[in-house]
C-alpha positions in Angstrom: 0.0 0.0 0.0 1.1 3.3 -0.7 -0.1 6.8 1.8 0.9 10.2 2.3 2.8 10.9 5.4 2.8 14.9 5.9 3.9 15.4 2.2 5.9 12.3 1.8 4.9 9.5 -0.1 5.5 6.2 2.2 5.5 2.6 0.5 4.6 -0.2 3.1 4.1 -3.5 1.9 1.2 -4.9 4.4 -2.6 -4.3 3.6 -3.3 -2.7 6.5 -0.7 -0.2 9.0 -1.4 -0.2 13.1 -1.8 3.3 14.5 1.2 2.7 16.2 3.4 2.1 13.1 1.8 5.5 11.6 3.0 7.4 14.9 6.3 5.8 14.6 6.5 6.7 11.3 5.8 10.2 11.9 8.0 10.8 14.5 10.6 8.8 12.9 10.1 11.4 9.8 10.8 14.7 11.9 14.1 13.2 13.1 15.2 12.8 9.7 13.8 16.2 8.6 15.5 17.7 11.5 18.7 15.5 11.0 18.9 14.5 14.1 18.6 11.5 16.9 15.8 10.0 17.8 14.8 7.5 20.6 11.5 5.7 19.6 10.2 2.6 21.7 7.3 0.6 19.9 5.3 -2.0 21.8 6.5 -6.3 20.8 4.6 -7.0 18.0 3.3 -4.1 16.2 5.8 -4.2 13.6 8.7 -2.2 14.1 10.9 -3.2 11.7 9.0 -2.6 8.4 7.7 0.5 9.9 11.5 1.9 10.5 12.5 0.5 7.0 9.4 1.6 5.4 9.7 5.2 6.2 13.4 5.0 6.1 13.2 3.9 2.5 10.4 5.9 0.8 12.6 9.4 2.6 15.3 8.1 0.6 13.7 7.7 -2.6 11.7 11.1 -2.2 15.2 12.5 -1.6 17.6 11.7 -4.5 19.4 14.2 -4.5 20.3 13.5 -0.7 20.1 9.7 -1.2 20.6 8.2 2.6 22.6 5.2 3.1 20.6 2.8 6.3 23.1 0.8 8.3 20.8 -1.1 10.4 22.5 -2.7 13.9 21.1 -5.8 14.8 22.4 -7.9 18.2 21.9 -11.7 16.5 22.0 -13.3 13.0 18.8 -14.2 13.6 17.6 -10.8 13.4 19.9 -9.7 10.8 18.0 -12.4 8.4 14.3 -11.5 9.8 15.4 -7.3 9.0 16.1 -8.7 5.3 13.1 -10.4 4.8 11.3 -7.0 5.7 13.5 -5.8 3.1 12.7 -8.2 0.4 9.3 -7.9 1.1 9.4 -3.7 0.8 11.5 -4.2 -2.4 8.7 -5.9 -4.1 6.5 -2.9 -3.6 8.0 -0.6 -4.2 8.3 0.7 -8.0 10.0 -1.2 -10.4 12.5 1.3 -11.4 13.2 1.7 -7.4 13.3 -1.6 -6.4 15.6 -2.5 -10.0 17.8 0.3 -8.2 18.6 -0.4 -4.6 21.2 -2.5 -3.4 20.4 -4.8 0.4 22.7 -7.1 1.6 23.8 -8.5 5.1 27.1 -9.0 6.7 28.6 -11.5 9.3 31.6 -13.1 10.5 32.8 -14.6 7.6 32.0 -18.6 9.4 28.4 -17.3 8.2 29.1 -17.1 4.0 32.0 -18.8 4.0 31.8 -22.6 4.5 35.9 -23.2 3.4 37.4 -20.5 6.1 40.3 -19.8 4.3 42.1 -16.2 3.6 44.0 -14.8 1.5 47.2 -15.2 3.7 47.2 -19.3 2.8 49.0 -17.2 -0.7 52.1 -17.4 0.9 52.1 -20.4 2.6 51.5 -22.2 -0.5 54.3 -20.1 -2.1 56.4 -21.9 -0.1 54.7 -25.1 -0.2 52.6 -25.1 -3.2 51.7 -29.3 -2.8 50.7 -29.0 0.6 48.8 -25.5 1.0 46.2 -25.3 -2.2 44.7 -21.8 -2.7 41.0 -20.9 -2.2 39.6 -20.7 -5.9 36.9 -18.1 -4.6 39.1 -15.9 -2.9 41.1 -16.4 -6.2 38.5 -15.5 -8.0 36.9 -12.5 -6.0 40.6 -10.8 -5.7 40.8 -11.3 -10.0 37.4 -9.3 -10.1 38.4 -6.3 -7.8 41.9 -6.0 -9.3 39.8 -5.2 -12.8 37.3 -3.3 -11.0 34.6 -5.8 -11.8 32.9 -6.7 -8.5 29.9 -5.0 -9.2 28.9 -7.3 -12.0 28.6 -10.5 -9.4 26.4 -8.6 -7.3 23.1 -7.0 -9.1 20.3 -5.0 -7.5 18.0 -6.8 -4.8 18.3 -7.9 -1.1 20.8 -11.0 -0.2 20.6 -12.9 3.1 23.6 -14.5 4.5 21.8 -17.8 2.6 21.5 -15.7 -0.7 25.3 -14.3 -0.6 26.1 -18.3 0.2 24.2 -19.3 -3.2 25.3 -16.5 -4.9 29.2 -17.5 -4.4 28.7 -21.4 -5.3 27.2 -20.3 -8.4 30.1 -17.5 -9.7 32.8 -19.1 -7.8 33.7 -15.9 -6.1 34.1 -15.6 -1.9 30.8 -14.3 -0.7 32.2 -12.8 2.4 35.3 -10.7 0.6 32.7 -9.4 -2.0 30.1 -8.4 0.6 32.5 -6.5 2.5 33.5 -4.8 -0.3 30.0 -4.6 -2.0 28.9 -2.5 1.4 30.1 0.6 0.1 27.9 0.6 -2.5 24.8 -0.8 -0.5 21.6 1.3 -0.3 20.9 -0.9 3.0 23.4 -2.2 4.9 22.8 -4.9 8.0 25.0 -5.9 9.9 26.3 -7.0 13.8 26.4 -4.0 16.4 30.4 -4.8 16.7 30.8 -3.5 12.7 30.3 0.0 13.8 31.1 0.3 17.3 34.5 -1.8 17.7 37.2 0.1 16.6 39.3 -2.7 15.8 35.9 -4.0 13.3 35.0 -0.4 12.1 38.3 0.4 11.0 38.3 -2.4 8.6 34.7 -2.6 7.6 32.9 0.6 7.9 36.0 2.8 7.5 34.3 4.1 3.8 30.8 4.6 4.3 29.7 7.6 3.1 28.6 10.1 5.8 25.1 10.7 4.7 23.9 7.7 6.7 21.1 7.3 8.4 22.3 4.7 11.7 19.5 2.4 13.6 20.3 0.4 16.4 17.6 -2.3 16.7 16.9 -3.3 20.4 19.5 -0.3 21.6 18.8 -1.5 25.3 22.1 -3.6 24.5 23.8 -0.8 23.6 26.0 -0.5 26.5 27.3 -4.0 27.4 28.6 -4.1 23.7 30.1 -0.5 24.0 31.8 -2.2 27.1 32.8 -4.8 26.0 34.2 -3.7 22.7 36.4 -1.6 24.4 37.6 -4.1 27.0 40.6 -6.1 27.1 41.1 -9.2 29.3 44.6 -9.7 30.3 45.3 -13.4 31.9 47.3 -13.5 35.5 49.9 -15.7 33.6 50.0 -12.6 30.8 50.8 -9.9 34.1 53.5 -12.4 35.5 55.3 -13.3 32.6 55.3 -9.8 32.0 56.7 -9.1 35.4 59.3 -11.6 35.1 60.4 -10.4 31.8 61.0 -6.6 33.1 62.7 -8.3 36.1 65.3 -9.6 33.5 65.2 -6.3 31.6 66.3 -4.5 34.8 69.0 -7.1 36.3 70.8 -6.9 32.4 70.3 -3.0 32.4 71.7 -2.9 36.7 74.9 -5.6 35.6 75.5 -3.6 31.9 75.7 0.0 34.3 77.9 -2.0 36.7 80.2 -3.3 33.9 80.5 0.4 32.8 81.3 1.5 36.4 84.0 -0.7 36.5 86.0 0.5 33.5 
């Protein structure tokens, strides 16, 4: 179904909308009017998700010459794959020259796309000992494709679960996890773990060139601080601390015998 939402066009792909998806919508709206933050709390149940994404989606289009970017934060796999089949679901709403436009994909750890687990530093182990080490044909493949700028090609239009990106790299014999971290920066809709954005050690590597024009939801943002904390915690062992004690013990007895050696001379 399609409505007006205080001058803006929203596509929503149920039959019907709850009252409290309309309010959420409309508040949701005025943050990104105002371009600003927003703290919105729906009842369980009342459809959250295709309400944010909805909204989200239809400002976008509306918008092309600001065209927004959604990173959408999700705690669990799980919810990751239930936010894309919202997605898929909006997509076929919306108009075909839209939906034939926009760009959805999903990203995990790569034991999630990538059944073989191997990397591209196997290259030079097997340099060394090409009989025992083979190479990983898909990452072969995928690093072939973004040397000649081609990665785009593999990757078409449309919304790709962690299953999808799977499928889609047994059929092209390309690594589905190298190509959707890369593919990211060109995503309309990007879903991924909390950790991807908040971890500095993760963000660095992953979301280091999103655009700035990004709109940034946290889904269930209750959890928000025990991953802050823990993303920016480090656990150091008791057998870490002493050997690191015993180690500056050496490093001061050979510094105290080396300035006794000199004292003598």
């Amino acid at each position: 179904m399609k409505f007006d939402l205080e001058g803006l066009t929203v596509h929503f792909p149920y039959a019907a909308i709850y009252p409290e998806q309309h309010a959420y919508m409309g508040e949701l709206k005025r943050a990104l009017d105002a371009r600003g933050h927003a703290l919105l709390e729906m009842p369980t149940g009342t459809g959250k998700t295709a309400a944010l994404i909805s909204l989200i989606t239809s400002y976008s289009l509306a918008n092309p010459s600001r065209p927004l970017r959604l990173l959408y934060c999700t705690r669990t796999v799980h919810e990751m794959e239930k936010t894309l089949a919202e997605l898929r679901l909006l997509f076929s709403h919306l108009p075909p020259a839209a939906s034939r436009s926009l760009l959805a994909l999903g990203l995990s750890s790569r034991k999630n796309p990538c059944r073989r687990l191997t990397a591209s530093w196997v290259r030079d182990k097997a340099a060394s000992d090409p009989e025992s080490t083979p190479l990983c044909e898909f990452f072969e493949s995928f690093d072939r494709a973004a040397s000649a700028g081609d990665l785009a090609s593999f990757m078409p239009p449309g919304v790709y679960t962690l299953a999808d990106l799977r499928s889609l790299g047994r059929e092209r014999r390309i690594c589905p996890y190298f190509l959707a971290r890369q593919m990211v920066k060109y995503a309309n809709v990007v879903v991924y773990s909390y950790q991807y954005l908040l971890d500095p050690k993760v963000a660095s590597i992953v979301s280091r060139e999103m655009q700035k024009e990004c709109v940034v939801v946290f889904d269930e943002a209750h959890n928000i601080d025990n991953v802050c904390i823990e993303a920016l915690s480090v656990s150091v062992r008791k057998q870490t601390l002493e050997g690191a004690e015993r180690n500056l013990r050496r490093i001061s007895q050979e510094i105290d015998r080396k300035v006794q050696g000199h004292r003598c001379q």
